[in-house]
N, C-alpha and C positions, 0 to 999 in steps of 0.2 A: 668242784667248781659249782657257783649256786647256780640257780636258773636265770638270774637278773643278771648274771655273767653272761650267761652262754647268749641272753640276749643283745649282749651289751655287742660282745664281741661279732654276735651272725652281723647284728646292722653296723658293724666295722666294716668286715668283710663283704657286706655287697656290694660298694660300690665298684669295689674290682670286678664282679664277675657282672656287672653291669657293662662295665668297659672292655673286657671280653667279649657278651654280646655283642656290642656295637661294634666293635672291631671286627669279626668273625663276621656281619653281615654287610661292614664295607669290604670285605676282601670281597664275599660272592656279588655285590655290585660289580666292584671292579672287571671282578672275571666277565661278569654276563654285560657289561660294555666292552669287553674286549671280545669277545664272543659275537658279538653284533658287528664291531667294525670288523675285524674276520669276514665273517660272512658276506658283507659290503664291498670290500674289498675284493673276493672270490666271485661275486655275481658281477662287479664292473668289468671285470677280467673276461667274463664270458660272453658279456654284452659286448664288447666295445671293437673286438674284430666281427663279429657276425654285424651289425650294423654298418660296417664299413667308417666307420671313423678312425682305424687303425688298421692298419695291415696286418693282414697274420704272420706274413714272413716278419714286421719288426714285432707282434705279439700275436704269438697263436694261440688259439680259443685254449682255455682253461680242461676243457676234457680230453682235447687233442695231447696236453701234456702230462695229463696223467696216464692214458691211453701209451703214449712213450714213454713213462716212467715205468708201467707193467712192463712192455716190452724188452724196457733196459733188463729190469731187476731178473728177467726170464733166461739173458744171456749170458753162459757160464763164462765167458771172457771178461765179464764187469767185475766177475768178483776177484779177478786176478787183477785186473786197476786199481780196485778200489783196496785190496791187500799194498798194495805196491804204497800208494799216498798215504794209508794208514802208518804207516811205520815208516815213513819218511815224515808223518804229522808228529808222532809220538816222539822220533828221533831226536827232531828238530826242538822239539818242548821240552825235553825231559833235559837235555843236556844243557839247551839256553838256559833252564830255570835252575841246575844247577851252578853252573857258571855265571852266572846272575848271583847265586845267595852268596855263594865262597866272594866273590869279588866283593859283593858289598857289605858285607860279615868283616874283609879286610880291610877297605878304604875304610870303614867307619872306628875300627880298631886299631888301626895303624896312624895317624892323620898326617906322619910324613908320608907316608905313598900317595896319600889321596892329596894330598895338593901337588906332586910330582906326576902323578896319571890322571887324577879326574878332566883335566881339559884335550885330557886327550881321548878318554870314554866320550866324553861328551862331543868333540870334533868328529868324532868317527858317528855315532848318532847323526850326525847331525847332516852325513851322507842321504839321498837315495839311496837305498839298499836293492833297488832293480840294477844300480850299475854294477854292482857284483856279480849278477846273474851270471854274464856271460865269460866275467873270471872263474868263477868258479865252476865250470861248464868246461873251460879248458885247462884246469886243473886239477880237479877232480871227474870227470869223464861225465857221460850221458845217465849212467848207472843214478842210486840214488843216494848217494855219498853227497855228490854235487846240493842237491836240494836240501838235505839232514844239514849241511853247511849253509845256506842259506836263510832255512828255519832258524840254527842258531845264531847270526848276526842279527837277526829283527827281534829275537823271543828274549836274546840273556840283558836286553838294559831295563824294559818295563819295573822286573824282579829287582836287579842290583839297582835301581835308583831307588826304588820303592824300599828294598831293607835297609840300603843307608839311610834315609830319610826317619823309618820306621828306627832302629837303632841310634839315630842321635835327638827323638825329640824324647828318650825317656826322663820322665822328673826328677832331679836332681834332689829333690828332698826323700825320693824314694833310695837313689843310691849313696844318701848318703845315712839313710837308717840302718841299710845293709854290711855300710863298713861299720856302723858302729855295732855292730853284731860279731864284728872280726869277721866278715865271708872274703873268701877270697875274688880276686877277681873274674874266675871260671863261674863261682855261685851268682855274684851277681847277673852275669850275665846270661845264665841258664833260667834262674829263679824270677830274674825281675826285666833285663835288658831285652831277652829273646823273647819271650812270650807278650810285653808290649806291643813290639815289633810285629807281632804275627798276623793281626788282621790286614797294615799294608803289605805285607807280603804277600800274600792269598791276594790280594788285590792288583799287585804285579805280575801275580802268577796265573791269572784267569786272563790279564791283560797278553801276557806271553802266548798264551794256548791259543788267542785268536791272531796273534801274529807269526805264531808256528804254521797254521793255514793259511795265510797267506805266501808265508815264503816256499811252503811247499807248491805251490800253485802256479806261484811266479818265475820258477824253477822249471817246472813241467812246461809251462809256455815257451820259457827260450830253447828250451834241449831236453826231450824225452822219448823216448819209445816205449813207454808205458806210463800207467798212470791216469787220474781223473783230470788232469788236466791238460793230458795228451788226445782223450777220448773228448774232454769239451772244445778243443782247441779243432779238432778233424770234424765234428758237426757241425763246426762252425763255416770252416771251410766248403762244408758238404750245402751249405745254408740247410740244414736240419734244424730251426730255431725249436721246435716242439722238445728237441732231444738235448739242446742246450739249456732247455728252462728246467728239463727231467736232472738233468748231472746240480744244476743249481742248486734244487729242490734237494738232492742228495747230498751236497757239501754239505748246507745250512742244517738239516737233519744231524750229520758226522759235529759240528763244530758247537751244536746248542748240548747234544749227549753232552761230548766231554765234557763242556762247560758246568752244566749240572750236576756231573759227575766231581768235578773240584768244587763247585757250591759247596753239594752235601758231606764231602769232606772237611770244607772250610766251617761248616755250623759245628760238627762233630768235633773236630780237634779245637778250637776257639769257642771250648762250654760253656766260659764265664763270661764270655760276651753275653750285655743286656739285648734281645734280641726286640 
C-alpha cells in the first residue's frame, strides 16, 4: 500500500473517530446533567421537611432514611424477606417469560389457535391483575406459591405479545430467499424468523421483570407473613415513613440490578444489533 493510500484512507477514516469523540463526550454531558439533577433532587429532599414545608411523617429528611436503611440492612431478619421476595421476583419472571415466549412462538406459528385464543389472551389482559390477588391467596395459601402465581399473570403477556408481534413482522423477501435455498421450515425460523424476533423479545422480557415486581409486591400486600412487602406494608402501619422510604430505596436498588442484568445480556446475545 503506497503512502498517498494510507493517506487517502487515514482521512477516510477520521471522520468516524470524529463522531466517536463527539459521541463519548455527549454521553459524559449527559451523565454529569444527570448527576446535577441527582444531587437536586437529594438536596430538595433534605431541605424541604427541615424547613417545614413538608412533614417528615409524609417525607422524612433525606439522612433520616438512609440512617434506617443502615439500620434495616443491620437486621438479620431483612435478609430472610428479602430471600423470601427474591425468588418469588425470580419465580414470577422466569416462568411468565417462559410462558410468554412458548405461547407466542405458537399463536404466531399456528394462526388457527391464534385467532381461536388471542381474544381471549387479550380479555384476560385486559383484567386488573390486583383482583386476583386475593384468589389466588385462597388458592394457593399465604406461602409464596400465591405471589410466583401472581408474578406470572402480569409478567407472561409483555414477552408473548412482543414475540408474536416480533415473529410476524419478519421480511418476507427474506423468507422467501430461504425457501429458495430449500431450508426447511425449522431453518428458517431458527436462522432468519427467531433472531429477528430477538430484540422485541428482550424488550418484552425486561418489560416482564418489572411486572414480576410488582405482582410479587402486590401479592405481599394482600396476604403474607414474610417478605418486602410484608415488612413495607407493617412500617407502614407502624407510620415508620423513614423505614418505608429505606424498603423503597431497596426494591428500586433489587429491580434496576436485574434489569441491567437482562440489558447486558440483551447487548451480548443480540451482537449484530447496530448499536
Amino acid at each position: 500500500m503506497t503512502s498517498s493510500t494510507l493517506r487517502r484512507f487515514r482521512h477516510r477514516r477520521a471522520p468516524a473517530s470524529s463522531r466517536q469523540q463527539i459521541s463519548r463526550a455527549q454521553r459524559w454531558k449527559y451523565r454529569g446533567a444527570s448527576l446535577l439533577i441527582t444531587a437536586a433532587i437529594l438536596g430538595f429532599w433534605e431541605l424541604l421537611p427541615r424547613t417545614g414545608l413538608v412533614s417528615e411523617i409524609v417525607l422524612p429528611p433525606l439522612h433520616e432514611v438512609i440512617t434506617a436503611l443502615g439500620l434495616l440492612l443491620q437486621q438479620s431478619t431483612f435478609y430472610g424477606h428479602l430471600a423470601v421476595t427474591l425468588r418469588e421476583i425470580m419465580g414470577g419472571f422466569l416462568a411468565g417469560t417462559i410462558i410468554g415466549l412458548v405461547g407466542g412462538i405458537g399463536l404466531a406459528v399456528w394462526q388457527p389457535v391464534k385467532q381461536v385464543t388471542y381474544p381471549y389472551v387479550v380479555g384476560f389482559q385486559a383484567i386488573p391483575k390486583i383482583v386476583f390477588a386475593p384468589l389466588f391467596i385462597a388458592w394457593f395459601g399465604y406461602g409464596e406459591g400465591s405471589k410466583v402465581v401472581m408474578g406470572i399473570a402480569i409478567a407472561f403477556f409483555p414477552v408473548l405479545i412482543n414475540t408474536l408481534v416480533g415473529l410476524e413482522s419478519v421480511p418476507t423477501d427474506s423468507v422467501k430467499l430461504m425457501r429458495s435455498l430449500r431450508a426447511t421450515s425449522l431453518q428458517i425460523f431458527r436462522k432468519v424468523s427467531f433472531p429477528h424476533a430477538l430484540p422485541l423479545i428482550f424488550a418484552g422480557i425486561k418489560q416482564a421483570l418489572t411486572y414480576a415486581v410488582i405482582g410479587a409486591l402486590v401479592g405481599e400486600f394482600v396476604g403474607a407473613s414474610a417478605g418486602l412487602g410484608y415488612l413495607l406494608d407493617s412500617y407502614n402501619y407502624q407510620l415508620r415513613i423513614d423505614y418505608v422510604f429505606a424498603l423503597i430505596v431497596v426494591l428500586a436498588a433489587i429491580g434496576a440490578a436485574l434489569y441491567f442484568i437482562v440489558e447486558w445480556l440483551d447487548n451480548r446475545l443480540i451482537y449484530w444489533r447496530e448499536q
